[in-house]
N, C-alpha and C positions, 0 to 999 in steps of 0.2 A: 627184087627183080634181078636177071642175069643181063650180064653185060658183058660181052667179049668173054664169056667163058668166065669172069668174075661173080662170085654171091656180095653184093652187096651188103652187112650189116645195120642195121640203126645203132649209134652211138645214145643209151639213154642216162641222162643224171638225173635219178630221180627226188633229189631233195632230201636224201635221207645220208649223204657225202657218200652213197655205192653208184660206180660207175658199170655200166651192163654195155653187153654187146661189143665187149673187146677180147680177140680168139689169142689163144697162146702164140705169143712173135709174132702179134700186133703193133707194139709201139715201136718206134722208128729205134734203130740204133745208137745208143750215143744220152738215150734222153734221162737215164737213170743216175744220177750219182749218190756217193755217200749220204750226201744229207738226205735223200727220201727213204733211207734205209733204218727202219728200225733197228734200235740196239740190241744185237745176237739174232738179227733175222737173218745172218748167214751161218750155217752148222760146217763145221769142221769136215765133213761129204760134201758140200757143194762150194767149197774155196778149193780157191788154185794159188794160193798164196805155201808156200814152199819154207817158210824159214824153221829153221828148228830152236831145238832148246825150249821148247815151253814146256813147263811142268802139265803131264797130263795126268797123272793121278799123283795119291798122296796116303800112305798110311801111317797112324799111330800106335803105339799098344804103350801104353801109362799105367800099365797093372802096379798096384802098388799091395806088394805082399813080402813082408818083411822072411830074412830067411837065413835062420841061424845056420853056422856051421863050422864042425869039431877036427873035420877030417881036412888033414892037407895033400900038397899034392897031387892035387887028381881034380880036373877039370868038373863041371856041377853045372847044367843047364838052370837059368834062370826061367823066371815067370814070363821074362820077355820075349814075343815069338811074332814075327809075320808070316802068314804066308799068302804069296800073292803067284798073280800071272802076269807076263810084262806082253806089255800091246805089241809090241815090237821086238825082236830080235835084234835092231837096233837100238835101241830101250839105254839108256846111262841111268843107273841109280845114286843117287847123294843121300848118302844112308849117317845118319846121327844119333850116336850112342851117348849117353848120360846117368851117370850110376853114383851112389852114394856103397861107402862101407864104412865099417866100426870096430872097431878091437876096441880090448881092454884086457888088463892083464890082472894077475893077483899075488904076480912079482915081477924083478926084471927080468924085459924079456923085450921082443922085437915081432915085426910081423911085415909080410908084404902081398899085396893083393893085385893081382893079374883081371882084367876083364879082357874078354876074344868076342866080336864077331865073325860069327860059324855060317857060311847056306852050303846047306846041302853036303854037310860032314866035313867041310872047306875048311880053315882058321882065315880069315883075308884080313884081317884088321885087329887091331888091340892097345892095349896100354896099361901100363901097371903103378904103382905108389909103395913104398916102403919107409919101416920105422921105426928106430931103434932107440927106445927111451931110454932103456936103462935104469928104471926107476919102480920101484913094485906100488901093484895101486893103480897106476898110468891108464890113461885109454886118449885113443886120437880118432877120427873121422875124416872122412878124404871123399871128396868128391872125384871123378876119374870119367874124363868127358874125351870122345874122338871122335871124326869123321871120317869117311873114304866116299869115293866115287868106285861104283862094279859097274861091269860089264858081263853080267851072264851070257849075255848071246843065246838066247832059247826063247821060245812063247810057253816053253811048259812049264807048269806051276813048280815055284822054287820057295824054300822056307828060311827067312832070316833069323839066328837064333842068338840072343847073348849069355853066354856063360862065363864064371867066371874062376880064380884058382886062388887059394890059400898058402904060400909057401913060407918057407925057413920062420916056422913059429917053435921059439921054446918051450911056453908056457901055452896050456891049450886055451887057458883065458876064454871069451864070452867074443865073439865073432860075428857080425851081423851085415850080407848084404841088401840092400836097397832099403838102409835106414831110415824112414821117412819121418822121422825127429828134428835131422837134422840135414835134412834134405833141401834143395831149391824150391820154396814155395811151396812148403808140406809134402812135396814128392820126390820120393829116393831117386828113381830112375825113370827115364823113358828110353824109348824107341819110337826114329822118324825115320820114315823110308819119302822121298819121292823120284818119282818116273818123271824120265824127259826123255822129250823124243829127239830123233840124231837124224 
């Protein structure tokens, strides 16, 4: 029936716990809290909640491909590669690099191992290990772990790359990165990238 210009509704419960006959901003204001809210029944689109910092994505690359090499001096792209798109231009990256490497000699001799993260033909980050035995026969293993925080500032797809460098070797000896012998928990290296939003 009309009533001052009002459609009247029937309110029905039918027994089955669905309530009918209630139009969108029908229920009074005020009457909804938390607790009738299913858990993730609010999407990230319909909040107005503002705080940042939450990890909103997350990539890995755990290739584990062992990868001799003779040649020093001269940088050498590894197995480990992201490439991603950041939601934001805002976007902060906390990117974690983790490598294993291996010499061994067949006299004395020394060796020292550089690993760099590269995006986008960049150097941003690195760390290296050195080791001078002195002794023929020798071989050592070194794990070689860093972090950083980037700030690309782009949405257009960008590529995380780790590489890594062989320097002042005398003896060209038996060379190996991302030994996964004697690796952390069977694996020589990773690569962790994740996205927060700012």
């Amino acid at each position: 029936r009309v009533l001052d210009n009002y459609v009247i509704m029937p309110i029905v419960i039918n027994g089955s716990g669905t309530v009918t006959g209630i139009n969108v901003g029908g229920l009074p204001d005020g009457i909804v809290d938390t607790d009738m809210l299913a858990n993730n029944a609010v999407t990230d689109a319909k909040s107005t909640i503002t705080a940042t910092g939450r990890v909103i994505n997350r990539w890995v690359d755990d290739t584990q491909s062992e990868e001799s090499l003779s040649t020093k001096n001269v940088w050498t792209d590894s197995a480990l590669s992201i490439t991603l798109t950041p939601a934001s231009a805002a976007s902060r990256f906390d990117i974690r690099v983790n490598t294993n490497v291996y010499s061994s000699f067949g006299s004395a001799s020394h060796a020292a191992w550089r690993v760099g993260l590269d995006r986008g033909g960049s150097f941003i980050a690195g760390r290296g290990v050195a080791w001078d035995p002195n002794d023929s026969g020798a071989w050592f293993t070194s794990d070689i772990s860093f972090s950083t925080i980037d700030h690309p500032n782009t949405t257009s797809s960008i590529t995380y790359k780790v590489r890594y460098l062989l320097v002042n070797v005398g003896d060209p000896g038996n060379h190996i990165f991302n030994n996964s012998v004697w690796g952390y928990d069977g694996k020589g290296s990773w690569l962790e990238i994740q996205e927060y939003d700012q």
